[in-house]
Steps between C-alpha positions, in 0.01 A plus 500: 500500500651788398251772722453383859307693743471398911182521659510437911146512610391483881215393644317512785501099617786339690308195660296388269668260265238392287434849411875587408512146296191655290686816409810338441311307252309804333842630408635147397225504258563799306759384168837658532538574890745327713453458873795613682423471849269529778471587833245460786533644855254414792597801705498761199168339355688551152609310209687679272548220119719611261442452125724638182404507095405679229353803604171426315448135706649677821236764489227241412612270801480795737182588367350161546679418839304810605161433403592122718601671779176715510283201542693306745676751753259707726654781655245549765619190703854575430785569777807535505829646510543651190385823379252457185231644322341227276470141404771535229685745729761632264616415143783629381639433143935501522667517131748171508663515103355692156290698704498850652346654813272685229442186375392381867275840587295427194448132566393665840306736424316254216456210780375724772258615274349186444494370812300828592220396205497191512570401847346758685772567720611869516881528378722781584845504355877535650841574500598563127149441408347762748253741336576749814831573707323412803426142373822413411597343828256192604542610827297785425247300328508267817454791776260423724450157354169350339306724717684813454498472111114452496440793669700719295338347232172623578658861650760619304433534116918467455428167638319367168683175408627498128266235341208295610216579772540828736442272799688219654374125385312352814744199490807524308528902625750679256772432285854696455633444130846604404862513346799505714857437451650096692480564866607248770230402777701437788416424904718511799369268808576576822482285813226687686141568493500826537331656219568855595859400511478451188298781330783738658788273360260513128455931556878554558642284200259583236555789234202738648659520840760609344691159511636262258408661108261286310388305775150467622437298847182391748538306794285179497384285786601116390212307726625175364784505572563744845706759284478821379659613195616805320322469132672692269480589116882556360363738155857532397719232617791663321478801741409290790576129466350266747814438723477875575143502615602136699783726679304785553205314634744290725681807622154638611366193670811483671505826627148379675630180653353300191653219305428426147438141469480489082385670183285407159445622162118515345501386170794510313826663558726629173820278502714842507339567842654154642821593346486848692444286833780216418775805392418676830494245764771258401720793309556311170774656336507527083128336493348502165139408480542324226652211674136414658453167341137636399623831312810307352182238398253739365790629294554198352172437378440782401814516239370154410140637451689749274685220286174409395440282823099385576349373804130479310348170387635383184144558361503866554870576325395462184171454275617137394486385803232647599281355201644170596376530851153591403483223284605270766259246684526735835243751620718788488593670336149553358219771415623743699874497430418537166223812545781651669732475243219570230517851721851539532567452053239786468672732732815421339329616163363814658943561625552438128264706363601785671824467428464462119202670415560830625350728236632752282248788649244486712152492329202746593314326762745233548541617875100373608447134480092369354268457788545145557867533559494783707188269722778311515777735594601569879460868408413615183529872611856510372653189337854417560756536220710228304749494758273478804339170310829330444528514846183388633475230278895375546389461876145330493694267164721439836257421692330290295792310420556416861095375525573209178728330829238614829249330289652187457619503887171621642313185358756263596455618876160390479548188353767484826221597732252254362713228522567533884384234739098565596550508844807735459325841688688730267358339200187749474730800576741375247202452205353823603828702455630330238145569264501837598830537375416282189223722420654868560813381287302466198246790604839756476558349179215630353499858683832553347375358154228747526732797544722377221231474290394876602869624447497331108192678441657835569775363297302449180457876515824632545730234308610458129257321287765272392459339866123473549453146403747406768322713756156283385690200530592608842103594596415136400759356752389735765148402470579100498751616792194654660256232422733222600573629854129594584413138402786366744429770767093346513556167495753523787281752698205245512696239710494809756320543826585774632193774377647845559835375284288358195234843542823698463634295169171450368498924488839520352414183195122660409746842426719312307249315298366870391861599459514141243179647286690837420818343399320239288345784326768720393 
């Protein structure tokens, strides 16, 4: 993958595993998006999952674990040490590789707006996202907690969240939506129960008490375990790595008779900031960080990758084998693969097409697509130029490319599920994730079709004549692409139970099928 985006959600549920399991799941079924880690904690009430991929499949992931968490976390029974304000407390999108912190606001901004429409959770956005300076710290955003935000709210028009309803959901609260540079979740413990101990410890190290610089701390009561702990958020490990905030936290507890009896990092930690701890503590001398086995591994690979290197199934490398596997006497690939790479040869006609058939001059009224494609548009108020298509249609050909191999692996996990033991009590949660994953693989096959098909349209318009039989050729792949993955996506959503997931796709194929009639008619 050549654009990666981190998203780090946290929620509100640190007991319940059941209910962690489920979003874990929700995220595992979106094509393209790689679990990372997770991480649950009883005294916090908090799991915080980690998840990287395309930005496209990130922001659909966090979009969908959202919506999950809304109908299973309820806020009004919920305690504990943590500060939050919603369900899906905070999302915040982290560029990894091929991606900017632009990149990452408008991902933000795009997510937060859906979860505010079609969640009904209001959204307001943060850090480099933040639509006002005094939003830009979640802090702020926190003050006062649940409670506090409600009421300002319903007081303070400055208080209007950014997208979705102007009061709080009655379960899943609020959501904060954002883009923020890697940051390093760190706690100090401390042998004591003192928990105003360690609020004082949290007030003197932290950035706004004019401690350590880009360093945010609480103090948190650990029940479970007879501890309190210093919880700390290291925004710029570079200026303040984590051994420094260890000292200074150390120093401080010492200073009040306190011991520290061990540390932890949330999530994951940058490999850099490990270094930083190893080169202070044991005073390496001449240390490269290059001789990590892992970085002197990645390297390798990677300069094989470069060579010409593959790790993909021999299927997917080139279109011989790929024919070869169709043809073969094994489910998959099947239907779908091929729907998706129906999709993927049109958008590749559409890059070609604009890169060929630019034309000499631009005709009179060659700037306003016919009704039907600008129905079809996302905004027909100004169309994008030649350049702008190249690019949107490189990506979703991408994408698409990427869907001929989820295909193939989201119907063998079924088959995997149905063939566990009867008795085996993760068989039904097995068959229930794996069709909902069979069925949205095939379902983003034909959204992207659709917009491909939309995107050719405008094309038709704007491009050499020499090229417009290609383009056609093109709008008859989409539309198989299209028709092919909305025939998958139904006969996989039937074997589902669960109501409020098949109400949600049934919505999504009925717009597709009216999408289908306009492209079969241009």
């Amino acid at each position: 993958m050549d654009r990666l985006v981190e998203c780090v959600p946290n929620f509100s549920e640190g007991r319940n595993r059941e209910t962690v399991k489920a979003l874990i799941a929700c995220i595992q079924a979106i094509p393209g998006v790689f679990m990372l880690d997770q991480k649950m904690d009883e005294d916090h009430h908090r799991a915080v999952l980690t998840f990287v991929g395309e930005p496209e499949a990130v922001g659909e992931a966090a979009l969908s674990v959202t919506r999950e968490a809304a109908g299973l976390i309820n806020l009004a029974s919920h305690q504990g040490g943590h500060p939050r304000v919603g369900a899906t407390d905070v999302v915040p999108f982290v560029p990894v590789r091929g991606v900017t912190m632009e990149d990452c606001v408008a991902l933000a901004r795009k997510v937060g707006e859906r979860i505010g429409r079609e969640v009904g959770i209001p959204v307001f956005l943060y850090q480099r996202a933040a639509s006002q300076p005094g939003r830009v710290n979640l802090e702020e955003i926190r003050r006062g907690g649940l409670e506090g935000l409600g009421q300002r709210m319903q007081t303070d028009p400055s208080w209007a969240p950014d997208f979705g309803p102007a009061r709080l959901h009655p379960t899943a609260g609020a959501t904060v939506v954002g883009a923020r540079p890697s940051l390093i979740a760190y706690n100090v413990n401390l042998k004591s129960r003192d928990l105003s101990t360690a609020r004082e410890i949290a007030k003197v190290v932290r950035a706004s008490g004019g401690g350590l610089p880009q360093v945010k701390a609480i103090g948190v009561e650990l029940t479970s375990r007879r501890l309190v702990q210093v919880s700390m958020n290291l925004t710029n490990f570079e200026e303040t790595p984590m051994h420094t905030a260890f000292e200074a936290v150390r120093r401080e507890a010492e200073r009040r008779g306190l011991k520290v009896c061990g540390s932890e990092v949330i999530g994951l930690v940058p490999q850099r900031a490990i270094v930083q701890a190893a080169e202070a503590y044991v005073q390496l001398e001449g240390f490269d960080p290059s001789q990590v086995l892992e970085t002197r591994l990645e390297m390798v690979l990677a300069a094989k990758a470069k060579r010409g290197g593959s790790y993909s199934p021999a299927w997917v490398t080139g279109l011989t084998g790929f024919l070869d596997a169709v043809a073969a006497g094994t489910p998959t690939p099947g239907g779908g693969s091929v729907a998706a790479l129906a999709g993927t040869l049109a958008a590749a006609l559409g890059v070609m097409a604009c890169r060929v058939g630019v034309p000499t001059h631009e005709k009179p009224g060659a700037a306003t697509s016919p009704s039907r494609a600008a129905g079809m548009a996302k905004d027909s108020s100004a169309e994008p130029g030649l350049l702008d298509l190249e690019r949107r249609l490189h990506e979703i050909g991408e994408r698409l490319r990427h869907l001929i191999q989820a295909d193939a692996e989201a119907y063998d996990s079924v088959l995997r599920a149905y063939r566990l033991p009867k008795d085996d009590p993760s068989r039904p949660a097995a068959i229930s994730t794996s069709l909902r994953q069979a069925t949205t693989v095939p379902l983003e096959t034909a959204t992207y079709s659709s917009e491909v098909a939309a995107l050719l349209s405008v094309l038709l318009l704007k491009t050499k004549p020499a090229v417009a039989s290609d383009l056609k050729v093109g709008l008859s792949l989409v539309a198989a692409a299209i028709e092919g993955g909305l025939e998958n996506a139904e006969t996989n959503m039937k074997a589902l139970k669960n109501h409020s997931v098949t109400d949600d796709l049934s919505k999504k194929i009925a717009d597709l099928k009216e999408r289908l009639v306009q492209v079969k008619s241009l």
